[in-house]
C-alpha atoms as a printed R data frame, in Angstrom:
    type eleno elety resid chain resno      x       y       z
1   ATOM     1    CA   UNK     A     1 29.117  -6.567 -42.695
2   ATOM     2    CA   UNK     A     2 28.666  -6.070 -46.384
3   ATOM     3    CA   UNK     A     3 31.203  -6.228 -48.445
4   ATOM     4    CA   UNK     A     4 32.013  -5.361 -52.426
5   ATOM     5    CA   UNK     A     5 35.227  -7.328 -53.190
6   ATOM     6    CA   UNK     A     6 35.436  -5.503 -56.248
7   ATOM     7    CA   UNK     A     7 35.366  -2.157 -55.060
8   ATOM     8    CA   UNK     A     8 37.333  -3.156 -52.333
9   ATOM     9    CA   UNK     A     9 34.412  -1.505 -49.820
10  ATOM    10    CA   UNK     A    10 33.284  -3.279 -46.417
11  ATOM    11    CA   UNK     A    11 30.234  -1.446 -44.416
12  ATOM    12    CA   UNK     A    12 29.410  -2.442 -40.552
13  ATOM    13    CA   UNK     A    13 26.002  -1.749 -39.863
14  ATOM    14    CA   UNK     A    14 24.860   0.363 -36.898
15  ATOM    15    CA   UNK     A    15 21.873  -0.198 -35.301
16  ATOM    16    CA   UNK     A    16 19.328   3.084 -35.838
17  ATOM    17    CA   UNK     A    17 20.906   4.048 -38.760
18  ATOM    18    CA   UNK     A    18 19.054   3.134 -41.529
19  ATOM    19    CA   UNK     A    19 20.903  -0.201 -41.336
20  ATOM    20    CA   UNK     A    20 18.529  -2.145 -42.897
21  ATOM    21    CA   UNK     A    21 17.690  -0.147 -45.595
22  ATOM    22    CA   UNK     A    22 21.509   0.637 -46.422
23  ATOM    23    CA   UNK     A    23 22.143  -2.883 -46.766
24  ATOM    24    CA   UNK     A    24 19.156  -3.370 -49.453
25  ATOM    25    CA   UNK     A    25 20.341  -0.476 -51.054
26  ATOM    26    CA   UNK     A    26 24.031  -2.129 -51.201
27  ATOM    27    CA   UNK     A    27 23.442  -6.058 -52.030
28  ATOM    28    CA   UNK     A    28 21.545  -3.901 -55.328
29  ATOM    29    CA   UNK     A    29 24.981  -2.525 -56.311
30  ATOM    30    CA   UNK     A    30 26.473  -5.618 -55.920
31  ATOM    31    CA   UNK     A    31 27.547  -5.961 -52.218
32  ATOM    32    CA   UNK     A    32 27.594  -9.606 -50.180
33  ATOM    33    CA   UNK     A    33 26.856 -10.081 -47.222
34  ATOM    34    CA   UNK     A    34 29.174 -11.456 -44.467
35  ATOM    35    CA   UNK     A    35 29.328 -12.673 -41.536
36  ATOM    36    CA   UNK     A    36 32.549 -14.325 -40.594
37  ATOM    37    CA   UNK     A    37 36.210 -14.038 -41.514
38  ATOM    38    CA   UNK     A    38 37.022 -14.427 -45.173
39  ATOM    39    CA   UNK     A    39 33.246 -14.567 -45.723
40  ATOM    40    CA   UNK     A    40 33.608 -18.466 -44.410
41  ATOM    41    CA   UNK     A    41 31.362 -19.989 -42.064
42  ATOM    42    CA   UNK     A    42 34.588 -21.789 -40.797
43  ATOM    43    CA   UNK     A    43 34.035 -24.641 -37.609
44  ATOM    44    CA   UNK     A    44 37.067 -23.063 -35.999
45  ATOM    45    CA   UNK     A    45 35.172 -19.676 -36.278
46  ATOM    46    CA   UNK     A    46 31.115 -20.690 -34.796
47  ATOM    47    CA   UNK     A    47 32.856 -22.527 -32.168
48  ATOM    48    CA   UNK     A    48 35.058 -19.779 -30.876
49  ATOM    49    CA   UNK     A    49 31.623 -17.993 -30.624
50  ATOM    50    CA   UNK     A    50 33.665 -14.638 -30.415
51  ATOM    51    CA   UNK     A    51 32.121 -11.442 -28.258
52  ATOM    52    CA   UNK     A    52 30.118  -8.771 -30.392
53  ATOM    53    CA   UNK     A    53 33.185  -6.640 -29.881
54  ATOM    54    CA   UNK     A    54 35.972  -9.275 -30.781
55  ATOM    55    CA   UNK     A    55 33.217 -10.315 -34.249
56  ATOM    56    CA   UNK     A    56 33.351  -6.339 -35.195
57  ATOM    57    CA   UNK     A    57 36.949  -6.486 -34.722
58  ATOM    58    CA   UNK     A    58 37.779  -9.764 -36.557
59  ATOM    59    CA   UNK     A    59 35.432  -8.807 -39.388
60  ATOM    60    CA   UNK     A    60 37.093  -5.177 -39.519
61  ATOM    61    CA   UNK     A    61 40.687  -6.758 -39.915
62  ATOM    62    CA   UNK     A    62 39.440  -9.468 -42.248
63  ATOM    63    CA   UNK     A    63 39.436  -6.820 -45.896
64  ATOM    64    CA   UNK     A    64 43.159  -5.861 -45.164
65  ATOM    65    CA   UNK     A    65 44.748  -3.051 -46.442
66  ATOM    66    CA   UNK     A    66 43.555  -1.160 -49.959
67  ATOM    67    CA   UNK     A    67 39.633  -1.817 -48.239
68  ATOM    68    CA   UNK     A    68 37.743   1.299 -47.268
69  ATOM    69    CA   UNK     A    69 35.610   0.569 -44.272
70  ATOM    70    CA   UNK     A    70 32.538   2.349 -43.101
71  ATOM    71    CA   UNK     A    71 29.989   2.632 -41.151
72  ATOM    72    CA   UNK     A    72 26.374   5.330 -40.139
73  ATOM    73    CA   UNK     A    73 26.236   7.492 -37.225
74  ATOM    74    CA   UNK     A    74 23.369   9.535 -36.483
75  ATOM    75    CA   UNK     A    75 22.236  12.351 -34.303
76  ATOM    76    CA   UNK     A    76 22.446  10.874 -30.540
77  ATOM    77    CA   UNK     A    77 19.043  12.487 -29.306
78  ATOM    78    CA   UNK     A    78 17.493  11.451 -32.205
79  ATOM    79    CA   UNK     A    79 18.709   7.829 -31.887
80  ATOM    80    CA   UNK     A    80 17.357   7.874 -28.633
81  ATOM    81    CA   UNK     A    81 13.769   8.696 -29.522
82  ATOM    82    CA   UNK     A    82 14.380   5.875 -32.519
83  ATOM    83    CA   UNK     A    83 15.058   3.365 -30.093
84  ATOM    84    CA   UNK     A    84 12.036   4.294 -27.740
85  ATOM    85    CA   UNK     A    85  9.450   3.916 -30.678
86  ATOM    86    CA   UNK     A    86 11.268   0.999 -32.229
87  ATOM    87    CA   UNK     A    87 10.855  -0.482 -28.751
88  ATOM    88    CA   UNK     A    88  6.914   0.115 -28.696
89  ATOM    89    CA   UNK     A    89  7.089   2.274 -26.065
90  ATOM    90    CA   UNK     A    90  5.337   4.837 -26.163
91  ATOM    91    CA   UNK     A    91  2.667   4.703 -23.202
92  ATOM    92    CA   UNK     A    92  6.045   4.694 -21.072
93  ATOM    93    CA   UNK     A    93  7.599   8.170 -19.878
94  ATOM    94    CA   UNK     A    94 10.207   8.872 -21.950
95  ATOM    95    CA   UNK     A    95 12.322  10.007 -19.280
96  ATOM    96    CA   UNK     A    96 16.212   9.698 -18.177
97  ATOM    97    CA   UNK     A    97 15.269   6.494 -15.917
98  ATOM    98    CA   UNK     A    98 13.838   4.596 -18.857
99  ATOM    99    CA   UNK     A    99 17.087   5.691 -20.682
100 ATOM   100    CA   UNK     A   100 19.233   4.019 -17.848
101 ATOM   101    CA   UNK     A   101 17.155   1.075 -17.765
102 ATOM   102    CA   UNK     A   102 17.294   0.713 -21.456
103 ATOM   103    CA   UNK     A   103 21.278   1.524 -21.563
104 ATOM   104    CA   UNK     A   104 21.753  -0.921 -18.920
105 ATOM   105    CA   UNK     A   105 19.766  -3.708 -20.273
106 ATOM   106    CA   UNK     A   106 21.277  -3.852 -23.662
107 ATOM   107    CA   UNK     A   107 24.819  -2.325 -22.775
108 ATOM   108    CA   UNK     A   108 26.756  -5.827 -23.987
109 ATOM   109    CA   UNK     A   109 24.562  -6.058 -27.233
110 ATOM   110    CA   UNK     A   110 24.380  -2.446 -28.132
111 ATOM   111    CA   UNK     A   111 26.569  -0.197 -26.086
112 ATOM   112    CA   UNK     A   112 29.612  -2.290 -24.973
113 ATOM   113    CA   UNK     A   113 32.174   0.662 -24.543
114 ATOM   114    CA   UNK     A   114 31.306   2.742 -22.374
115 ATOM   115    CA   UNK     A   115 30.404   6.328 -23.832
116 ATOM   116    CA   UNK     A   116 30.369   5.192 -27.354
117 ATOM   117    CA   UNK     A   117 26.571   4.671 -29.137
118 ATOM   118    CA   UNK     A   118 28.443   3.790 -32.289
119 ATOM   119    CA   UNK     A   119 32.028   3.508 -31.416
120 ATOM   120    CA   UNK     A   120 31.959  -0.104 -31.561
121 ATOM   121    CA   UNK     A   121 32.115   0.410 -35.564
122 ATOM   122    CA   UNK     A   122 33.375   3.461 -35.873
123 ATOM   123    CA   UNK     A   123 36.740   2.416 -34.144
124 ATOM   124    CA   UNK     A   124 37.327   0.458 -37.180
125 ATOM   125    CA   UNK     A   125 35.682   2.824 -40.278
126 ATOM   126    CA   UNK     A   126 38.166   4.817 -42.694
127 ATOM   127    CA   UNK     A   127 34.763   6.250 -43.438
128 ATOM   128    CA   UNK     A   128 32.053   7.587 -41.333
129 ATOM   129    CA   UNK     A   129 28.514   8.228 -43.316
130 ATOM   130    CA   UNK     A   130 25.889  10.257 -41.151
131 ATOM   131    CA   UNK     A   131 22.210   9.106 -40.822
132 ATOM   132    CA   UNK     A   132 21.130  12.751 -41.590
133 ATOM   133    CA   UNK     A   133 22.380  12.953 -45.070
134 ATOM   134    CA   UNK     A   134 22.860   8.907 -45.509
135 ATOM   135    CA   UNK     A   135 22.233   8.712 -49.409
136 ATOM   136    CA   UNK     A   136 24.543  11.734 -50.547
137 ATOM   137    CA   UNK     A   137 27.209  10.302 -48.411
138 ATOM   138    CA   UNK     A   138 26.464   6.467 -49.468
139 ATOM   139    CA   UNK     A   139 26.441   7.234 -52.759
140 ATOM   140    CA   UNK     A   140 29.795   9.406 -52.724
141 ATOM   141    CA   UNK     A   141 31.386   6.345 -50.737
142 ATOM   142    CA   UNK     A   142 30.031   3.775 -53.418
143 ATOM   143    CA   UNK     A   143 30.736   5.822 -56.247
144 ATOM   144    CA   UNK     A   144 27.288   5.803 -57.751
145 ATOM   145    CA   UNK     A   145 23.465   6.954 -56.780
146 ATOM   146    CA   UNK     A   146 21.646   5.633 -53.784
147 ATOM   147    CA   UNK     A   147 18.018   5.218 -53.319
148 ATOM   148    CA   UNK     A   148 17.218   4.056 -50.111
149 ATOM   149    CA   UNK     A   149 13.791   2.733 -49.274
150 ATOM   150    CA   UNK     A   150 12.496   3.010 -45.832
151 ATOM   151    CA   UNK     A   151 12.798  -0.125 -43.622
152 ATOM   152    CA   UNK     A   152 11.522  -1.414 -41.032
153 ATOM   153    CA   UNK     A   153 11.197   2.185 -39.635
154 ATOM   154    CA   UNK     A   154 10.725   2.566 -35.702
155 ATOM   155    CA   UNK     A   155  7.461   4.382 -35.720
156 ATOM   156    CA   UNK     A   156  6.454   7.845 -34.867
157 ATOM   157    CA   UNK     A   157  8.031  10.768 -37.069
158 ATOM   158    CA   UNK     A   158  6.827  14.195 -36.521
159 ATOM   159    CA   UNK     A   159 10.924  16.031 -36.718
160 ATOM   160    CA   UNK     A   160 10.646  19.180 -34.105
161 ATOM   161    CA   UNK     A   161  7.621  17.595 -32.306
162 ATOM   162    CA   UNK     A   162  9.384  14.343 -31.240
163 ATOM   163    CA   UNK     A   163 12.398  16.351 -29.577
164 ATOM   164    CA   UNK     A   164  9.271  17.865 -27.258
165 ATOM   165    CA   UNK     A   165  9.704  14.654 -25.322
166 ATOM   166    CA   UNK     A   166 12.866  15.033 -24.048
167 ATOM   167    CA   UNK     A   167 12.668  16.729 -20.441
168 ATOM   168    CA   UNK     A   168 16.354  18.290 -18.876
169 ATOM   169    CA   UNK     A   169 16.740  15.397 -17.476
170 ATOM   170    CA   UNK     A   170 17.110  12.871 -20.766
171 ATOM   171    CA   UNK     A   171 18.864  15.666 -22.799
172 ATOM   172    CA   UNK     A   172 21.505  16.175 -20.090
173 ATOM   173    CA   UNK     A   173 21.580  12.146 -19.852
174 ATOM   174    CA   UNK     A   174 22.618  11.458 -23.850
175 ATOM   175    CA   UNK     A   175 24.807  14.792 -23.213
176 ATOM   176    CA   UNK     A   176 26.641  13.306 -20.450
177 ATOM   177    CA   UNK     A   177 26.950   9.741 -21.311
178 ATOM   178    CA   UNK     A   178 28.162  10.279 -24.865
179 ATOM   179    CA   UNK     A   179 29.582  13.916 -24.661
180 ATOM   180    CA   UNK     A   180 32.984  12.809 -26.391
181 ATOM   181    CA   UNK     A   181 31.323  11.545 -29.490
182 ATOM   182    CA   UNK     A   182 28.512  13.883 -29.735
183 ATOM   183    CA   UNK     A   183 31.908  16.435 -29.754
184 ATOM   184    CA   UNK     A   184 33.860  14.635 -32.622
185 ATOM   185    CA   UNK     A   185 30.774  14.486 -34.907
186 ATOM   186    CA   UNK     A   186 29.677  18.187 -34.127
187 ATOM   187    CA   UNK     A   187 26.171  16.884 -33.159
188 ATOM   188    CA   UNK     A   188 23.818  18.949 -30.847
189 ATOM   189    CA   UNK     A   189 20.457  18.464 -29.331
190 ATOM   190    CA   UNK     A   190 18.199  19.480 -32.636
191 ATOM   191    CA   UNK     A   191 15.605  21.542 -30.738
């Protein structure tokens, strides 16, 4: 979490969503980083050694009222194919079985409710900035122009080619398994 105690502004990252880049962008404009209650590396706090899910919770609660926080989203196909290039895969099938397999390896660090890619933050966001148009939104939200530099991006680009992975099965797979909050953000596979 990155927070501008000024602005009263807190933003939880989401993983394939620029994340990295975003919070460069931010700690320019004056943003801290941080990383437990209060901003405090408290005893109390390391030793509780709270879930992923209770951390996003206790670091949502933590600005209070008068705080606006938010958090990326992005395209659910699309963070799909991120995730299978950012994992160096791609002499494996992109196919729905190494979507399961992924899913199910990483549920508790990236997916932990089920049918949510980025409801973990999201539950807690007064304001929800889309990867698609990330520095008009981030720099409405902040009040002042973004520039974000790319980061740590996850490899192959190529926009319409990269969706010419994606057989029925995978596209019905992300359809399925995140229907609900492909719905409330109005996404839709691209291609």
């Amino acid at each position: 979490m990155y927070v501008h105690p000024g602005k009263r502004l807190a933003y939880l990252s989401n993983p394939k969503t620029a994340s990295l880049s975003t919070a460069e962008a931010l700690l320019l404009r004056g943003f801290v980083p941080v990383t437990s209650p209060a901003g405090m590396e408290t005893a109390a706090w390391r030793a509780s050694k709270p879930s992923r899910i209770e951390h996003h919770r206790t670091l949502s609660r933590h600005p209070g009222a008068g705080w606006n926080v938010a958090c990326a989203v992005r395209n659910h196909w699309d963070a799909w194919l991120s995730w299978y290039f950012y994992a160096g895969r791609p002499t494996v099938r992109f196919d729905a079985a190494w979507m399961r397999g992924f899913h199910a390896r990483f549920e508790q660090t990236y997916f932990p409710l089920p049918g949510r890619m980025w409801g973990l933050q999201e539950a807690f966001a007064d304001t929800v900035l889309r990867y698609e148009v990330l520095e008009s939104d981030l720099a409405r939200w902040v009040g002042a122009p973004v520039e974000l530099e790319v980061v740590n991006a996850s490899g192959a680009r190529g926009g319409r080619a990269r969706f010419e992975l994606y057989d029925e099965d995978a596209r019905e797979y992300v359809a399925s398994t995140f229907g609900a909050e492909i719905a409330r953000f109005g996404y839709a596979f691209l291609w």
